[in-house]
N, C-alpha and C positions, 0 to 999 in steps of 0.2 A: 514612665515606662510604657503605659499604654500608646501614647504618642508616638514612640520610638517603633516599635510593633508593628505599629500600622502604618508608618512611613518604609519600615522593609520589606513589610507584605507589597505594599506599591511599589514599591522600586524592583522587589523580584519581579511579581504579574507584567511590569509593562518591558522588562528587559528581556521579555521571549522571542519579541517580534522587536529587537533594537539594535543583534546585528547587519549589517550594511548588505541590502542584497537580499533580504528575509522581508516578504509582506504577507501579511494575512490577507487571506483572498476575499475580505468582503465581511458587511455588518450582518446579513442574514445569518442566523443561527445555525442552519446545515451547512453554510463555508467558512462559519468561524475557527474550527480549526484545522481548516486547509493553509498552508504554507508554500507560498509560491517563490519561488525563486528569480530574482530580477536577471541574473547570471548565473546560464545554466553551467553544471558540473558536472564533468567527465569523471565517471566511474572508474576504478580499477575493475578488473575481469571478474566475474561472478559465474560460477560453475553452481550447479545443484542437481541435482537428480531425480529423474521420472520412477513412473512405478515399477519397472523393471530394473532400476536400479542403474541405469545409463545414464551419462552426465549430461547434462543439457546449460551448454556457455548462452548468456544474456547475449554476448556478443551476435548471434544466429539470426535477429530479430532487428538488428538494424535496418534503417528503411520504413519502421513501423514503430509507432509509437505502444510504450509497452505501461499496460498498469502492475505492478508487480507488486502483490496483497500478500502479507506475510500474516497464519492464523495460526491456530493450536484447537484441539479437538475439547481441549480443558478450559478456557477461554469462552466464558459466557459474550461477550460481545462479540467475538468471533461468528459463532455458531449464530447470532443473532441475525448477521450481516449477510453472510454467506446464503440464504436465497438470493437476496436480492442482488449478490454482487453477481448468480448466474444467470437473472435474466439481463444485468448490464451486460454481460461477458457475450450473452449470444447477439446484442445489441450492436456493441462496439466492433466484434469480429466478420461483421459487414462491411466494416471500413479498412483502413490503412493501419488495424490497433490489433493487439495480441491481450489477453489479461490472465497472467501467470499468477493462480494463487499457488502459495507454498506453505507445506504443512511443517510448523516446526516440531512437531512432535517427537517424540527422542527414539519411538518404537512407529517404524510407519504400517506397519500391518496392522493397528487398530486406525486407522484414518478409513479403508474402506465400508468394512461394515459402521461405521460412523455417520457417513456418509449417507448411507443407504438409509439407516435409520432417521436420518434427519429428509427421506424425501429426494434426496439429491444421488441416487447411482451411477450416474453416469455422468458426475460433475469429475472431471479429470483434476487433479493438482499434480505439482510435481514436490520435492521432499527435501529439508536443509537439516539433517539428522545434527551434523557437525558444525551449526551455525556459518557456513560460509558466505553469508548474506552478512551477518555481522560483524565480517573482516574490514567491509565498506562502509554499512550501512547500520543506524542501531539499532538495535533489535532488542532493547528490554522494554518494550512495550508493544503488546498486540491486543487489535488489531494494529497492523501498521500500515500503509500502501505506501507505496513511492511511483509517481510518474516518471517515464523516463519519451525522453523525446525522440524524433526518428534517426539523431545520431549517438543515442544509446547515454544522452545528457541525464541527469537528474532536474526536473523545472520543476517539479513540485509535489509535495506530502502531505500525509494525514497521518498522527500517529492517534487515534482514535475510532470507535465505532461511526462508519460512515451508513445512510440509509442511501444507496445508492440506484431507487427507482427515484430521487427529486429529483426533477428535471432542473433545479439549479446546480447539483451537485451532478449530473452529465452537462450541460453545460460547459461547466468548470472543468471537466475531463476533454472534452471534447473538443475544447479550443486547441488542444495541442494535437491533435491529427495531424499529420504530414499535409501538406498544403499541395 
């Protein structure tokens, strides 16, 4: 029985990364669980909305590779990540990248003073009250990011707490800059 057990433990762990097209991006522990994509994937349309409650399509961002962080204000890894994902964001938005967190929170008027209190006031998100992120994309785990490339592809994922001041984990962001 014990045998048995431990042969489905390994046979689930290693069928994460065993459909066709899915590589883990590396042995280092800060990219182990990034998920790259060998053939990227076109999106259906993704709408969501700013703090004024205006709709903002992914589509807008074509041309620029987009990091799009999905958190929640309840979400302790969330909250964890989010300094460091704003000093990535003022980093990467010197280049050819855009980095759209979104707050799934179901009430987005507690996101700002959240915000504030965490240090961060003038960290912008924009809002997916009605999960239309995860029409596309799944969404029962955050944090989540997904890379999307400058023709609005999906090449690569994290569905996990990323520390995004390791310069391996910009790296790995950073190879997909528009060229």
């Amino acid at each position: 029985m014990i045998r048995m057990m431990i042969l489905a433990l390994t046979l689930l762990s290693s069928s994460v990364f065993a459909f066709p097209g899915m590589n883990q991006a590396g042995d280092d522990p800060a990219l182990q669980r990034f998920v790259e994509l060998t053939f990227p994937q076109q999106l259906e349309t993704i709408s969501i909305t700013d703090a004024k409650g205006d709709v903002v399509d992914l589509a807008q961002y074509k041309g620029k590779m987009v990091v799009l962080n999905l958190w929640a204000t309840w979400c302790p890894p969330c909250v964890r990540e989010l300094p460091s994902l704003a000093r990535f964001r003022a980093q990467l938005e010197q280049q050819d990248a855009v980095v759209l967190p979104v707050a799934i929170d179901q009430d987005p008027a507690v996101v700002p003073p959240f915000l504030a209190d965490l240090g961060l006031p003038s960290f912008t998100t924009l809002y997916d009250t009605t999960n239309e992120v995860g029409r596309v994309l799944p969404t029962d785990l955050v944090p989540a990011t997904f890379i999307l490339n400058e023709k609005g592809e999906l090449v690569a994922f994290v569905r996990s707490f990323v520390d995004w001041d390791n310069p391996k984990v910009q790296a790995l962001v950073e190879k997909y800059l528009p060229q």
